[in-house]
Structures are given as C-alpha cells and as structure tokens.
N, C-alpha and C positions, 0 to 999 in steps of 0.2 A: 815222214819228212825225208826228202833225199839228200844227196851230200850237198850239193849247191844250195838249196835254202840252209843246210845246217852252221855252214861255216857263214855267209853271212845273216844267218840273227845271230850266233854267237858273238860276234865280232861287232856287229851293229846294236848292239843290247848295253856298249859298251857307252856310257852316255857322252864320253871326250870325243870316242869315233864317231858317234852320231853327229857329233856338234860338226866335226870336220867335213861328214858326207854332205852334211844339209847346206854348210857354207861352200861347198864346190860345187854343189846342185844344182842350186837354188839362186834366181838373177836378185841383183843387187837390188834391183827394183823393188823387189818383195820381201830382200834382205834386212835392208830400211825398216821394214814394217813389224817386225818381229822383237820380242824380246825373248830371244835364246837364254838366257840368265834360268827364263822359268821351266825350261823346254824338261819333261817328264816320262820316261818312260811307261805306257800302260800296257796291262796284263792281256788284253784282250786281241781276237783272233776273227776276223771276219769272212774270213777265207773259206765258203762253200768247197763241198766237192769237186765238185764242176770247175768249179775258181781254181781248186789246188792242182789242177792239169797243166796250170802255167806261172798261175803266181803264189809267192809267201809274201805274209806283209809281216812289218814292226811299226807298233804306233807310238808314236811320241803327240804327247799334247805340249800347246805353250801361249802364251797370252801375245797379243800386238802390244804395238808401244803405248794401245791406247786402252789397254788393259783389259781388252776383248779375248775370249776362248778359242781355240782352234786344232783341231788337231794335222800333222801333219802322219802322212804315213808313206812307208818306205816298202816299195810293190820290188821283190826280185822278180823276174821275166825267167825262167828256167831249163825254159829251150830253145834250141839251138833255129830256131825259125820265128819270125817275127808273126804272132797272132792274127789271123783274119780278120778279126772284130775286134780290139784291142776298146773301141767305144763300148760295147754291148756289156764285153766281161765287165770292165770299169764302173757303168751304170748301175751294173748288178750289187757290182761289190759297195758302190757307196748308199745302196737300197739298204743293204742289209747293216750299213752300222747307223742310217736314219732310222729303219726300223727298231732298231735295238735300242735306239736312244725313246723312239715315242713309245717303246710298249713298256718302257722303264720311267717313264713321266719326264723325261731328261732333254732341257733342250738341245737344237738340231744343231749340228757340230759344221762350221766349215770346215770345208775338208782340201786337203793340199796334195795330192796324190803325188809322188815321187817315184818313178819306173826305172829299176838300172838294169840294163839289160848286155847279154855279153854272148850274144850269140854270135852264128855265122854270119850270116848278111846282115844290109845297114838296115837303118830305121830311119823312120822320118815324121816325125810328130806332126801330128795335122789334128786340126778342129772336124767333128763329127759334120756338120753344115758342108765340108767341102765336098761330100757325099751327093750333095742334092744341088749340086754350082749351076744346072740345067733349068733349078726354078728359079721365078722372080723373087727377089730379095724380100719383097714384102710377107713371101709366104715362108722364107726360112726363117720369122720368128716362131713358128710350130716347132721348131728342131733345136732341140738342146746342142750347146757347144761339146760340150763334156771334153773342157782343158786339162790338159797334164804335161806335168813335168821331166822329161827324158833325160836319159845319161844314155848313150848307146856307144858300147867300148871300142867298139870299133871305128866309129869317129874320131879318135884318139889318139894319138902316138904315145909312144912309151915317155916319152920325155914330157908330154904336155898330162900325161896320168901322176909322175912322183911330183912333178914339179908349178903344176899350175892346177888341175884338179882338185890334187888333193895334198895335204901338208902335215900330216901322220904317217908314220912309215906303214903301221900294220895295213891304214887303208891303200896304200899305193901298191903295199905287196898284195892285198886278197886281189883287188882288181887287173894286176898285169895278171893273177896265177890265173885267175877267171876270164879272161883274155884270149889263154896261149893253154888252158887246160885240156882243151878237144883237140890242140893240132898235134900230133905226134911229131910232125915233120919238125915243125920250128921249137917248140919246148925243151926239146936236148942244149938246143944253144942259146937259148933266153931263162934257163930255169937257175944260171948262178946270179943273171942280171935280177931277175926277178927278186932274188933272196937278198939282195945285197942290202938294201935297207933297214933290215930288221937283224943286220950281220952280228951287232951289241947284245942283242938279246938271247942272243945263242951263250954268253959267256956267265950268263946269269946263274947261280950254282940250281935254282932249278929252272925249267925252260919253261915262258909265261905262258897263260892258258892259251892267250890268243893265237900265240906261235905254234903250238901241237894243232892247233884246230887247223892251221893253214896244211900243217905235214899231214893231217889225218885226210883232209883234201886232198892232196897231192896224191898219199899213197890210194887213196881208195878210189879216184877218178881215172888218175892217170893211166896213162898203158905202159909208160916206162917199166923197168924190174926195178928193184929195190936196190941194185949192186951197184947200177946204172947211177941212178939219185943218190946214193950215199956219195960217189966218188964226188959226182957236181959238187953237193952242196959241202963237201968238207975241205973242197978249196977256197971254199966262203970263210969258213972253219971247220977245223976238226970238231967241236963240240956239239953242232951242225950235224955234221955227218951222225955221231955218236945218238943223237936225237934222232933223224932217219930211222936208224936201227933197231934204238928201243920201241918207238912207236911203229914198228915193224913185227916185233915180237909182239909187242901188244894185242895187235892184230890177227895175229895168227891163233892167240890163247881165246880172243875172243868170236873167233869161227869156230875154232875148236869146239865153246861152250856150246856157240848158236845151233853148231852138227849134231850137239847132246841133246839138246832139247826139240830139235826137231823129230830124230831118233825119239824121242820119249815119246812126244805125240804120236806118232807112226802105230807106238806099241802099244799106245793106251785107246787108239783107234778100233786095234785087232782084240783088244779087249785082256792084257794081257797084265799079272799083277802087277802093284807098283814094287814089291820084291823084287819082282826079277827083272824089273826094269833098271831100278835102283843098281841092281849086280851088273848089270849089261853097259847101262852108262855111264856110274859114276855120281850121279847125281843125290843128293840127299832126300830120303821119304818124304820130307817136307816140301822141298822142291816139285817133286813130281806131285803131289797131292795139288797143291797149288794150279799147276798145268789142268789136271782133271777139274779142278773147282772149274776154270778158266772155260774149259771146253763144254761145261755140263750146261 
C-alpha cells in the first residue's frame, strides 16, 4: 500500500469522514435516495493487481430510503495522470465484487463507484458510449455506460475544498495536502493554510490518529526537509511543530529497523547463522528466525 492510499483509508475508515466525503461527493439527487443512518463500513478489498497500479477502494454498504441494499465504494486515483481506460479498470473492478458476491450465493450489489482523484491534470467524467458517438444510437445499446462519480481536486479551489466540498476539517486538510503534496513550488506557502483547520487538534494533550496520519504524509511524500515543515507548521502552533518532530524521529527509528531487517535478509541469503546475524544487527533470534521461516 503506498502513502496516498494509506492516509486516505485511514482517514476514510473513519465512519463521520466517510459521511462527510459521501455528502460532498455525492449529487443531491442521489442524496435523496439513501439512507446514510445505515451507511457501514466493510472489510473487503476488490482491488486486483492490476487495479492496484491506480486505484485503492473503501467499501461502505447502506440501504435507500426504500430499504433496498447498496454498496457505495470510495476508488482513490493515485497518480499523478488521469488513466487511459478509467472504463475498463472500473468494469473490472465491479466484475470482481459481482463475482465475489455470485460464487458466495450473495446477491448482486448495486454499486456507486466514487473516484477522488488529485493528480496533475484535469479530469473529466464521461459515459463509456461517448467512445462510440460515430455509431447510430440504436447500436449503442451493445455498450454499457459504466457511470461514475468524480471529485477531481483540481477543479477546485481552496476555498470551495474547506468550505463547500467538505465540512470536517480533517477531510478538507487530507484533500488541500493531497492537492499541493507533488508541487514543491506552491506547498512552502500553502502548507500553514493547509493545516489551519485541524489548528485545535494539535493542542490535544495527545495528537489524534487522524492528524499524525496527515504528518506521516506530509513527512514521507513531501520533498520539503523536516526544519523547513517544523518551522510552517509551529506558526500554526507550537505543539504542531513539536508533533512534526516527533513523528520525524519516529521515522528515522523506523528505517533504522527496516535497514536491520533488510540487512538480515541479505545475510541469511548468503547463508550465514542467525548468531551472527543477531550480533551484526541487533535484532532478536526470534526475530531473524521468523525472517527465514518467511523466506523459506
């Protein structure tokens, strides 16, 4: 899982942010039709190999108002260019949760596909049919539509993301940081505006999960230095800044680990005991034993 899906399913896992992303998502029209009361998170993951080269989902199921089943699901886009076939992948992806459902006796789910995407260039939602505009209409009933529903950040302003989008701070902060997190040029001077929302949360005597998940982003996306981001964000707040830091140290203990255990595999490659690996990195016999079960 890379950093961009990690922070948001964290964040979207979160069933209040969900309610928020879905009501800024999501037209009125189809708003109407739902009963969010029932809206559920589920465990499951339908995201092919293949699929995972562009998108992560989170599924939420939830009934209409007319007490009908549906799931809705929340597709990240996670690079930085808009998909050539954005119908094909989609196809795929909702084969594979109808299959899942008929080889489980389960019936077929409709499905609500939700796309947020935060790359460089724009986007533009179109129906699969406008592919074939050349044939006579009678023959584009052979051609599935395959509709979905876009957010594309960058049709956006900052002011129409905190304030009309979306109406949770933590969602209005993941999305400007996911916004402005690839440009180096403009993030120095949008990364206090960015943070200003979730300013509260910093003063929490511990800092919420949600909030390290956005700094764990920041620090491990960004190209900024660390010295750089502390000073921003501790004009937001000092305790801010102070959060920066620790989850900076954090970071470094746990490259540290990851350098050990790579190291270990390296040595247990060359075939070398786990004694003297154990001496060499630090790591407990049990630890390395685990690594060889792992690789055997």
């Amino acid at each position: 899982m890379n950093e961009h899906d990690k922070v948001f399913k964290e964040i979207q896992s979160v069933k209040d942010n969900a309610l928020d992303f879905i009501r800024g998502t999501v037209p009125e029209e189809l708003l109407c039709l739902l009963n969010l009361d029932t809206l559920s998170l589920e465990k499951d993951s339908f995201i092919d190999p293949d699929l995972g080269e562009h998108f992560s989902d989170l599924i939420y199921s939830c009934q209409t108002a007319h007490q009908h089943k549906l799931k809705i699901t929340l597709l990240l886009e996670h690079k930085s260019q808009k998909p050539a076939n954005e119908h094909l992948q989609l196809l795929r992806y909702l084969i594979n949760i109808w299959s899942h459902e008929t080889k489980n006796h389960q019936p077929l789910s409709l499905i609500i596909p939700i796309i947020f995407y935060h790359g460089d260039s724009t986007w533009e939602a179109r129906l699969f049919t406008e592919r074939f505009a050349n044939y006579a209409p009678a023959l584009l009933r052979f051609i599935p539509e395959i509709p979905y529903l876009l957010t594309d950040l960058q049709r956006y302003d900052d002011e129409a993301i905190k304030r009309t989008l979306f109406h949770r701070d933590i969602n209005a902060t993941m999305a400007l940081l996911m916004k402005y997190i690839r440009n180096s040029t403009l993030l120095p001077d949008k990364l206090a505006e960015i943070f200003i929302p979730v300013k509260q949360r910093f003063s929490h005597e511990t800092i919420p999960a949600e909030v390290s998940s956005l700094i764990y982003y920041l620090l491990k996306i960004s190209e900024l230095d660390i010295a750089r981001i502390t000073q921003i964000i501790s004009t937001i707040d000092p305790k801010g800044g102070e959060a920066i830091m620790t989850t900076a140290t954090k970071l470094r203990e746990e490259g540290k680990i990851e350098g050990k255990i790579e190291t270990a595999r390296r040595m247990l490659g060359d075939g070398q005991s786990i004694e003297l690996i154990a001496k060499y990195t630090g790591l407990s016999l049990s630890e390395i034993m685990a690594l060889q079960d792992n690789q055997s």
